[in-house]
C-alpha positions as CSV (number, residue, x, y, z in Angstrom):
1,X,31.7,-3.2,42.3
2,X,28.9,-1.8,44.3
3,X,25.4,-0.9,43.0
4,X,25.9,3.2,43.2
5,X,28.9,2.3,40.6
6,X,26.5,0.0,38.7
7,X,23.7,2.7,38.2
8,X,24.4,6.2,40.4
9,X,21.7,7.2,42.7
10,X,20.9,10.3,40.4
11,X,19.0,8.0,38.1
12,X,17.4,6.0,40.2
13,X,13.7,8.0,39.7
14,X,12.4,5.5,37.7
15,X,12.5,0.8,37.7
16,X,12.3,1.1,33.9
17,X,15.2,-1.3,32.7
18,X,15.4,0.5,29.2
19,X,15.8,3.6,30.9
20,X,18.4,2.6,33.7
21,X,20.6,1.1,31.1
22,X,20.8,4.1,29.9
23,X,23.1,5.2,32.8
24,X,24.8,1.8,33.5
25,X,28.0,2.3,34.9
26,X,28.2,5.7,33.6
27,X,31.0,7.1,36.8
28,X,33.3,4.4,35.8
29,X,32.5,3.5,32.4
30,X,30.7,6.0,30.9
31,X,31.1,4.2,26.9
32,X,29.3,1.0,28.5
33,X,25.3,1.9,27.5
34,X,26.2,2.8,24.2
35,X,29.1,-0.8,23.8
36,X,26.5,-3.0,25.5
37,X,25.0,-5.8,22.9
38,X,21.9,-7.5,24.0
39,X,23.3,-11.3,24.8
40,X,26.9,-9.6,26.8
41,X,28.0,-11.1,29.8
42,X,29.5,-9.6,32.8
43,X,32.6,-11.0,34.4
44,X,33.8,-9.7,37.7
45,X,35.3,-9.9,41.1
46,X,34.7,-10.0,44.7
47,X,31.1,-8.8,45.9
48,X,29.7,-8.0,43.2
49,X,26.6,-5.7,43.5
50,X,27.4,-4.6,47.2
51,X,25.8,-1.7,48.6
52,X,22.6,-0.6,48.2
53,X,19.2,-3.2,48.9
54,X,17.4,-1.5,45.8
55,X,16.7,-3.4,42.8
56,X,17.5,-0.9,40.0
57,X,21.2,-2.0,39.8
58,X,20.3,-5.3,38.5
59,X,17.6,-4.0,36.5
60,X,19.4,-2.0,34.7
61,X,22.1,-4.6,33.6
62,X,19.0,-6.9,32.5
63,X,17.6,-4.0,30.6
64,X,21.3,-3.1,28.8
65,X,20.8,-6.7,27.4
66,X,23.3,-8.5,29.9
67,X,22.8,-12.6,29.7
68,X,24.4,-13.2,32.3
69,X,27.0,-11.5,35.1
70,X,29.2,-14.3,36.3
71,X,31.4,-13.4,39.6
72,X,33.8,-14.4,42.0
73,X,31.1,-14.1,44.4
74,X,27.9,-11.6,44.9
75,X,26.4,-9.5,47.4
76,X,23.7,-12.0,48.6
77,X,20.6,-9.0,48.3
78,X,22.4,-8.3,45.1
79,X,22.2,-11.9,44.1
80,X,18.4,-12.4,45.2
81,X,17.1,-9.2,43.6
82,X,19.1,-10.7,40.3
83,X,17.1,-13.5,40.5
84,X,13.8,-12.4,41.2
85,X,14.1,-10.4,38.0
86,X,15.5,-12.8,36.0
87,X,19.2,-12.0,35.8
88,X,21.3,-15.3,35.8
89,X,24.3,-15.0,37.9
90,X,27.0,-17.3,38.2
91,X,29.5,-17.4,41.1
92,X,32.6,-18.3,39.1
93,X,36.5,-17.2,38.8
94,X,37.2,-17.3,34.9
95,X,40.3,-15.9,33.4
96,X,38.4,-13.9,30.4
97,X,39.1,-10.6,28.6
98,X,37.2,-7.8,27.2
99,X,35.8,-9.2,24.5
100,X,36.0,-13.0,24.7
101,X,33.1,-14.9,23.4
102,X,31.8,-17.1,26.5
103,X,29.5,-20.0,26.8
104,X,27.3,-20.7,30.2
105,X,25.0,-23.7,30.7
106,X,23.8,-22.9,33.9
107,X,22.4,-26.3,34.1
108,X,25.5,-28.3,33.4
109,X,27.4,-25.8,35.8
110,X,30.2,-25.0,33.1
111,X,31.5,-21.5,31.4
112,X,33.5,-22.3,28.1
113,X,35.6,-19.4,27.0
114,X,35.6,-19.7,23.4
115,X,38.5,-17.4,22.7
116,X,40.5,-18.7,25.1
117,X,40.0,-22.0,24.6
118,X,39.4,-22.7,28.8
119,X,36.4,-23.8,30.2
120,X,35.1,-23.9,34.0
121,X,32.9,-25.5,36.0
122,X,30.6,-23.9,39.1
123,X,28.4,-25.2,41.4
124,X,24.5,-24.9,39.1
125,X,22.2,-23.2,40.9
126,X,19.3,-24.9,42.5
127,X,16.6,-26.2,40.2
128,X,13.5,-24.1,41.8
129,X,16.0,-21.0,41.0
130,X,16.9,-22.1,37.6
131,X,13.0,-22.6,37.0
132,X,12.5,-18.9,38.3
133,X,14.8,-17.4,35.6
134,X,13.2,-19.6,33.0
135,X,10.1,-17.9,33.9
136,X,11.6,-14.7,33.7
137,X,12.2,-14.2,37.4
138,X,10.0,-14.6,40.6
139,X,6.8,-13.1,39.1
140,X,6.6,-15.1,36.3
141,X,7.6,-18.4,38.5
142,X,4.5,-17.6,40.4
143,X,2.4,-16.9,37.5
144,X,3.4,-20.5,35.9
145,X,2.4,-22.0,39.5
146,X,-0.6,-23.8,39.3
147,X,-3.2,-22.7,41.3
């Protein structure tokens, strides 16, 4: 899934998450902005979020309300610009389906498909990153920094 299918360039004229969301997926999926509950996690394949450098695509999957996008593996500008904004990702093959209820705990490493009764365990990210989506992503990391 590559970031012009994630938000198309069209609607890239503005960062604001709320209104990106609006246009999520909308080529592939147009139904997704108006599905999407605030708390839903993404679960995907390969490269995830290749393409483009820009940082709309994850922003408008944090601004659709998306907890958490968990992948068999991520484009790595993709992955950073997640992180800086303070999108948890999770590199992870699950066996899930639309609609399963999942639990992460980034900091024990394990996904527990509730529905399915399966759980999985991936490699936590590091702790400075973990602290960097605590804060909300990168600016708020430096903002906590003392002085």
């Amino acid at each position: 899934m590559d970031t012009d299918q994630i938000i198309p360039a069209e609607y890239l004229l503005t960062g604001n998450p709320v209104e990106l969301a609006k246009h999520a997926f909308s080529k592939v999926r147009p139904e997704f902005a108006e599905n999407v509950r605030r708390g839903d996690i993404i679960v995907a394949g390969l490269n995830f979020g290749s393409g483009s450098s820009r940082e709309h695509a994850p922003r408008a999957l944090l601004g659709a309300g998306i907890s958490c996008v968990i992948a068999e593996s991520f484009s790595r500008i993709f992955f950073r610009n997640a992180i800086n904004i303070g999108l948890p990702l999770v590199e992870c093959r699950i066996s899930a389906k639309e609609g399963d209820i999942l639990e992460v705990d980034l900091e024990k490493g394990l996904i527990r498909n509730v529905t399915g009764g399966e759980s999985f365990s991936f490699k936590p990210l590091p702790g400075f990153l973990r602290e960097m989506l605590d804060a909300g992503g990168l600016i708020g990391w430096l903002r906590s920094r003392p002085q």
